[in-house]
C-alpha positions in Angstrom: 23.2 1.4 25.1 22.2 2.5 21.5 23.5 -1.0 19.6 20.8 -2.7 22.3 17.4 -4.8 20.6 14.9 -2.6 22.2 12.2 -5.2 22.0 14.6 -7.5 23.5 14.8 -5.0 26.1 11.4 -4.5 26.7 10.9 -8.0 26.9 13.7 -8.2 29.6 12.0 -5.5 31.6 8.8 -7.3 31.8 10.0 -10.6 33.3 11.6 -8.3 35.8 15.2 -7.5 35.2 16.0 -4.1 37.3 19.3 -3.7 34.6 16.6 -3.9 31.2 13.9 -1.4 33.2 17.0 1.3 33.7 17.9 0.7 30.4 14.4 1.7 29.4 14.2 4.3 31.3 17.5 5.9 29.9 16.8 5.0 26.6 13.3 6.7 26.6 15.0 10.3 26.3 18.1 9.5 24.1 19.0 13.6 24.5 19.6 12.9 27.9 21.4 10.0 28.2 23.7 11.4 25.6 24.5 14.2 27.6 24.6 12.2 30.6 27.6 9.7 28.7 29.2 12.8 27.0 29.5 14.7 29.7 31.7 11.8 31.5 33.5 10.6 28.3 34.7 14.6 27.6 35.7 15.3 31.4 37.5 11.9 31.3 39.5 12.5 28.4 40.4 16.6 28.9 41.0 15.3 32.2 43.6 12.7 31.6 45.1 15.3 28.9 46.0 17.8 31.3 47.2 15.0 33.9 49.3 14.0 31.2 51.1 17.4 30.4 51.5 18.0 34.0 53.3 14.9 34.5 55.2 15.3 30.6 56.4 18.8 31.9 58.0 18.0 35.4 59.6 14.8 34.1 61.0 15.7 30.8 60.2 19.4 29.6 58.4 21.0 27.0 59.6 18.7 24.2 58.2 15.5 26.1 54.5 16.7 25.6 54.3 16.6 22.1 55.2 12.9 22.8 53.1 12.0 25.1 50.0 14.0 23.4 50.5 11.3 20.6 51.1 8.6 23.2 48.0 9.9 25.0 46.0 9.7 21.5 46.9 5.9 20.9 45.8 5.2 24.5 42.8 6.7 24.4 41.6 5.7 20.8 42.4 1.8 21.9 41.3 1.3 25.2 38.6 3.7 25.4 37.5 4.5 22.2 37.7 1.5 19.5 38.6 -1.5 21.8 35.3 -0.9 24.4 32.9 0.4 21.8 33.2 -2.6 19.7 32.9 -4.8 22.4 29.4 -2.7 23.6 28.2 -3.1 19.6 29.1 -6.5 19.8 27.7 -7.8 23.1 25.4 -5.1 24.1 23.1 -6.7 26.5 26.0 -7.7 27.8 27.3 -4.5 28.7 24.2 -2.6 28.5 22.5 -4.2 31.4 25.2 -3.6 34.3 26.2 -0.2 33.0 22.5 1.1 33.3 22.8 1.1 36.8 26.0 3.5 36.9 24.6 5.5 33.9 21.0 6.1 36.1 22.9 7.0 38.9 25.3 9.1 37.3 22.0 11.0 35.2 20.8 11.5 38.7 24.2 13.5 40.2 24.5 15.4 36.8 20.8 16.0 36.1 21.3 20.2 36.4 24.5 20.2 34.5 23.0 17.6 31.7 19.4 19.7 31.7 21.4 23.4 31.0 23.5 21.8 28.0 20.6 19.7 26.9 19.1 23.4 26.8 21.5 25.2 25.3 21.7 22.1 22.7 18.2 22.3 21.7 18.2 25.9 21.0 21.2 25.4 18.5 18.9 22.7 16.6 15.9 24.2 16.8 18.2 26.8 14.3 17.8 23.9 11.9 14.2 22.9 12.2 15.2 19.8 14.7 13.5 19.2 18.3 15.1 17.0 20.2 12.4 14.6 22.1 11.9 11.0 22.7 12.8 8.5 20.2 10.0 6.0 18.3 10.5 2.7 18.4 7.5 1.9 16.2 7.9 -0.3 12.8 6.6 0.3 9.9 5.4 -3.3 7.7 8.2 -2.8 5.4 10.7 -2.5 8.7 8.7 -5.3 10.0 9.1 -7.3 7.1 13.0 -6.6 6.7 13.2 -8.2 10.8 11.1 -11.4 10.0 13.5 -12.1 6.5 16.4 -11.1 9.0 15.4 -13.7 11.8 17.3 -16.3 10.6 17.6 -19.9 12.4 15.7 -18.1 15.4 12.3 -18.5 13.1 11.3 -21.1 11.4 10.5 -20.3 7.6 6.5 -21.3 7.9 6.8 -19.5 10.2 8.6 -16.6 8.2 5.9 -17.1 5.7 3.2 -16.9 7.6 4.5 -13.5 9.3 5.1 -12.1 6.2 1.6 -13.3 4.3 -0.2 -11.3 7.2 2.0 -8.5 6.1 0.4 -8.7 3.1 -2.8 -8.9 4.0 -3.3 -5.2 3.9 -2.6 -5.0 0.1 -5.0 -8.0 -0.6 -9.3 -7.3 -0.8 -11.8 -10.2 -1.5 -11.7 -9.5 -5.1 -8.3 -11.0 -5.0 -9.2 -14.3 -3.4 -12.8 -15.0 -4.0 -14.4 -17.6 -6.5 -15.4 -16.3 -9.9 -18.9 -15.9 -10.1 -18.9 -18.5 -13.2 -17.3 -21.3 -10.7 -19.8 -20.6 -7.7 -21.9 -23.8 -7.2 -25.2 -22.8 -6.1 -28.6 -24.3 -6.0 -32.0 -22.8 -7.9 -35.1 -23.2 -5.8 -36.7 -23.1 -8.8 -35.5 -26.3 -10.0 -37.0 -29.3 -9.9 -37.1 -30.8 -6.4 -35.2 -34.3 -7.7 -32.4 -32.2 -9.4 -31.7 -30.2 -6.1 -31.8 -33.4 -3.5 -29.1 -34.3 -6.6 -27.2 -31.4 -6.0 -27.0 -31.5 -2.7 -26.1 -35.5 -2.4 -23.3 -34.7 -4.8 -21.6 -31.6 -3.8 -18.1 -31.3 -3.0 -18.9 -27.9 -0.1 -20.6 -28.0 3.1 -22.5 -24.6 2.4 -24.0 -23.8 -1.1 -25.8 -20.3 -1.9 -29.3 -20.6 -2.9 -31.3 -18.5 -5.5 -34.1 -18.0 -7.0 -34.2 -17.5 -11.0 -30.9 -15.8 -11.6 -27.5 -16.1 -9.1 -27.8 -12.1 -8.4 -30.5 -12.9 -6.4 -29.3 -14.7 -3.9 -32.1 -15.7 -1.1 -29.9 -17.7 1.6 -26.9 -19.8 2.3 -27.8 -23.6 3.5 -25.9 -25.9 5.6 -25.4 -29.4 4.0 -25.6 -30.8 7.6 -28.6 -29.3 8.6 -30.1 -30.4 5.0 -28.8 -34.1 6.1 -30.5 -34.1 9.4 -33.6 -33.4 7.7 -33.5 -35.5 4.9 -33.7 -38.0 7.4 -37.4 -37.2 8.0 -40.6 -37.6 6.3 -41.9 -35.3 4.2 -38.7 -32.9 3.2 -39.5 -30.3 0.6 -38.9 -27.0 -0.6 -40.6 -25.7 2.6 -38.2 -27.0 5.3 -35.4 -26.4 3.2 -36.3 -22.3 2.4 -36.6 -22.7 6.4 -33.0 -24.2 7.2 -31.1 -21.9 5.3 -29.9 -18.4 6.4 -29.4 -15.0 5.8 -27.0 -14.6 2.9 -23.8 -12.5 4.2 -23.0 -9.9 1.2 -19.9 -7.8 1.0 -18.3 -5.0 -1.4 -15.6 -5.9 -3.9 -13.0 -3.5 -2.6 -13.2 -5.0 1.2 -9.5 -5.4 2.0 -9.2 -9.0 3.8 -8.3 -8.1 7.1 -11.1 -6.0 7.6 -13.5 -8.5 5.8 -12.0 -11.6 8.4 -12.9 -9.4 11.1 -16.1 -8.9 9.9 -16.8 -12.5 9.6 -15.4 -13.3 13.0 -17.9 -10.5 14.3 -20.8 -11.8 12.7 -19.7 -15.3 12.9 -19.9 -16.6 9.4 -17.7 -18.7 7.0 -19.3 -17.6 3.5 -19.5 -14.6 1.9 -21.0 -13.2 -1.5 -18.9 -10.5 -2.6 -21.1 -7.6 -5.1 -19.7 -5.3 -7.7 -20.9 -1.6 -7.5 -24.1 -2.3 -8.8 -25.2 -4.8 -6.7 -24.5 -8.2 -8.7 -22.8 -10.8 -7.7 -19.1 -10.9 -8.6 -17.5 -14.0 -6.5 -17.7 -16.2 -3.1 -15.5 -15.6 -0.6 -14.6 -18.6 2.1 -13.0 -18.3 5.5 -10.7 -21.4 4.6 -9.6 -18.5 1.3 -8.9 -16.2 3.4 -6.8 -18.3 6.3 -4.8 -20.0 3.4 -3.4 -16.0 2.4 -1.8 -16.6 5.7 -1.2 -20.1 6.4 -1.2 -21.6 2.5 -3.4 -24.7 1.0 -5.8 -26.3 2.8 -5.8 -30.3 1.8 -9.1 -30.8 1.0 -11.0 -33.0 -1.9 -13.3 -30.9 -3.4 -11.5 -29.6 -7.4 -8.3 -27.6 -6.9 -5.4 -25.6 -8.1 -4.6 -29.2 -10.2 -7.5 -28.8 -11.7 -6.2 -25.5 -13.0 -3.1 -25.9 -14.1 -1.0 -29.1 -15.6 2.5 -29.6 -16.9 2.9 -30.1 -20.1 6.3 -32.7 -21.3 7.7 -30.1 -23.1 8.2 -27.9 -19.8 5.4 -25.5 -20.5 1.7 -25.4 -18.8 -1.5 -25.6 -19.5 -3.7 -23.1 -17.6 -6.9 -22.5 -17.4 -8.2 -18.7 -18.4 -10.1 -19.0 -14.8 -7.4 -19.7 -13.0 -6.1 -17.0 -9.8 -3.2 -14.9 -11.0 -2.4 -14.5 -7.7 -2.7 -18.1 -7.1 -0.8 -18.7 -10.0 2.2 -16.4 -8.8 1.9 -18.0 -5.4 2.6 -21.8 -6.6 4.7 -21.5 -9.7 6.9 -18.6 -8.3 5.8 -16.2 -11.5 5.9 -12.8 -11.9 2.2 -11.9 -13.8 1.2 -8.6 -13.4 -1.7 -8.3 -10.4 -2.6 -4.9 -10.3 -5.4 -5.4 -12.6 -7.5 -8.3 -13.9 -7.7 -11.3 -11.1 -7.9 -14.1 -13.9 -5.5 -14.9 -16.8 -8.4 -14.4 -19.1 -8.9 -11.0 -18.2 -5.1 -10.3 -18.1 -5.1 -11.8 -21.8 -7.8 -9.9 -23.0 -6.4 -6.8 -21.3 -3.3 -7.3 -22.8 -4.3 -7.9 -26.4 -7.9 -5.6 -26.1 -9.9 -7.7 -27.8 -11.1 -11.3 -28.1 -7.9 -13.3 -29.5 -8.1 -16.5 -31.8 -6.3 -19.9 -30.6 -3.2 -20.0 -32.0 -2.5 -15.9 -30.4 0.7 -15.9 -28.6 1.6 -12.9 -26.9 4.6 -11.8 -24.0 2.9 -11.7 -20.5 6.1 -10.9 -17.7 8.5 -13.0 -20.1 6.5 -15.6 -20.5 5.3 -16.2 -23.8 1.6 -17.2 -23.4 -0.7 -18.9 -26.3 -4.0 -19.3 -26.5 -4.9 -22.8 -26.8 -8.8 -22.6 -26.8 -11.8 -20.0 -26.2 -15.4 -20.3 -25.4 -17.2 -17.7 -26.7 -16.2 -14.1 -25.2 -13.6 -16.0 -23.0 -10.2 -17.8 -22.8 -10.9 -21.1 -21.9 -6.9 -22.7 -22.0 -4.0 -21.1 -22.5 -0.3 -22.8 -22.6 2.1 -20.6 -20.8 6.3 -21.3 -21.4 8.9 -20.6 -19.1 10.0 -17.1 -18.7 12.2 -16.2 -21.4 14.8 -15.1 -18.8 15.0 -18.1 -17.3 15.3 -20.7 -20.5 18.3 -17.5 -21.9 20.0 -18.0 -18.1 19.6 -21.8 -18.3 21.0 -22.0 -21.5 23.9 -19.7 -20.9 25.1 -21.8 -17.9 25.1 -25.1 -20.4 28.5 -26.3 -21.1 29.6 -25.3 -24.5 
């Protein structure tokens, strides 16, 4: 009864098994079902020893009880102590489910008896600081995330990962997926009315933020098929396109993401503009971002992770200082610190606390990192080696 998968249980009880919905029932107050199986296991076994001396005294004397106490010891321990238990632990559905219905009717016969000790038992613990009560069957993510590593062949493993990237969700906020502000594609309405139609024959997204003089002041969020349908007509301008495009969607830094997917689902968008403290403009936030946390990379051909990060011959890679550490960690199984910066450049400048020179090589997680190139305040390459655990284990399992 206590070895039984409780949500296998439940899940037993709601297509209708009467042996699963007794088993519920018992299991919901533990303190009585104890007492319930205790007092039957102890009346059994003091029981069979009296029966035992009784019978060791008429047939062979005093000395014969001694002998059959032990004998009596072996029996009991076998058959109904280590023998049925492990069988219980090891099948327990199996037994579980057809001893439910003598256990409920046998709680029902010793209800007064089980209530008084139950009483008497809960005064002795409340001594200690200990209420006996019902019994939570609630999971914590770290629980949670221990059952879906734990599932085995039952689960699939994209399946496993996709489980346990929702898990995560809850430690993840835009700022951790969004696009840097310096790789947002946007249009100026300012521009020239040739450049724009340029911009928006060439670009790789279906909706592009629009502005007006600088990108903090974002004035809508157009739709590259509604521009299409209206390119088709006569006379398309600034005008019609300032009326097409809609209400920019702006959200906080710190917006964990399962919040923030709710929010868009609410409001029904698929872009987002995500604002430091002071109201500027930090990054862009997708919904296809924020599904691939749980479901991985999207195939798509607009620039990607390759963009960001190629293998060099001599095993090491060349990154770019925009690139995602968290994106980084995801694909190439690395270990870089996420707690603070969101880029490599800012993890290098962090690291080093002030602007480095190519040619700076410096121990980020045990991998040794060098700056290949900067533009101005930034990094704009860096080559990153293997971890220096990993080239020290691979060497050591070489053959001498």
């Amino acid at each position: 009864m206590m070895a039984v998968n409780r949500y296998r249980l439940k899940a037993l009880a709601e297509r209708g098994n009467r042996g699963a919905r007794l088993a519920q029932y018992l299991l919901d107050r533990p303190d009585r079902l104890l007492g319930t199986i205790l007092l039957g296991n102890n009346a059994a076994n003091i029981a069979a020893s009296g029966v035992t001396t009784l019978i060791a005294l008429g047939l062979f004397g005093d000395l014969a009880v001694a002998i059959a106490g032990g004998i009596l010891i072996l029996v009991i321990l076998i058959f109904a102590e280590v023998a049925p238990k492990t069988m219980a632990a090891t099948y327990p559905e199996r037994i579980a489910l057809p001893a439910a219905y003598i256990l409920y009717g046998l709680a029902k016969m010793a209800h007064p008896i089980v209530w008084l000790v139950n009483k008497f038992a809960g005064a002795f613990l409340a001594l200690f600081g200990m209420r006996a009560g019902t019994k939570s069957d609630s999971l914590s993510p770290e629980e949670l995330r221990v059952a879906v590593l734990e599932s085995g062949a039952r689960l699939p493993k994209p399946h496993q990962k996709m489980l346990l990237r929702i898990l995560e969700l809850e430690k993840i906020s835009v700022e951790d997926v969004m696009l840097p502000r310096s790789d947002i594609e946007a249009i100026d309405i300012d521009d020239d009315w040739e450049l724009i139609v340029d911009q928006l024959a060439t670009s790789h997204h279906t909706r592009l933020p629009v502005f007006q003089g600088s990108l903090d002041n974002i004035i809508g969020v157009l739709h590259l098929r509604k521009v299409l349908h209206l390119s088709q007509t006569s006379g398309f301008n600034k005008e019609q396109l300032k009326q097409i495009m809609r209400e920019p969607y702006f959200v906080p830094e710190g917006t964990k993401i399962t919040q923030h997917l709710l929010n868009l689902q609410n409001k029904r968008r698929t872009l987002s503009l995500v604002v430091d403290e002071y109201g500027d403009i930090k990054g862009l936030v997708t919904l296809e971002e924020v599904l691939e946390e749980i479901v991985g990379e999207f195939t798509a051909n607009i620039p990607s992770f390759s963009d960001e990060i190629q293998a060099q011959p001599d095993g090491s890679y060349l990154v770019r200082g925009n690139a995602n550490i968290r994106e980084l960690n995801r694909r190439m199984t690395w270990t870089l610190p996420q707690e603070g910066p969101k880029t490599l450049n800012g993890l290098i400048l962090e690291h080093l606390e002030a602007i480095p020179e190519p040619g700076t090589t410096i121990l980020l997680s045990g991998h040794p990192v060098e700056v290949v190139r900067t533009r101005g305040t930034a990094v704009e390459f860096a080559r990153v080696q293997p971890a220096i655990t990993q080239v020290t284990q691979a060497s050591d399992e070489c053959p001498q």
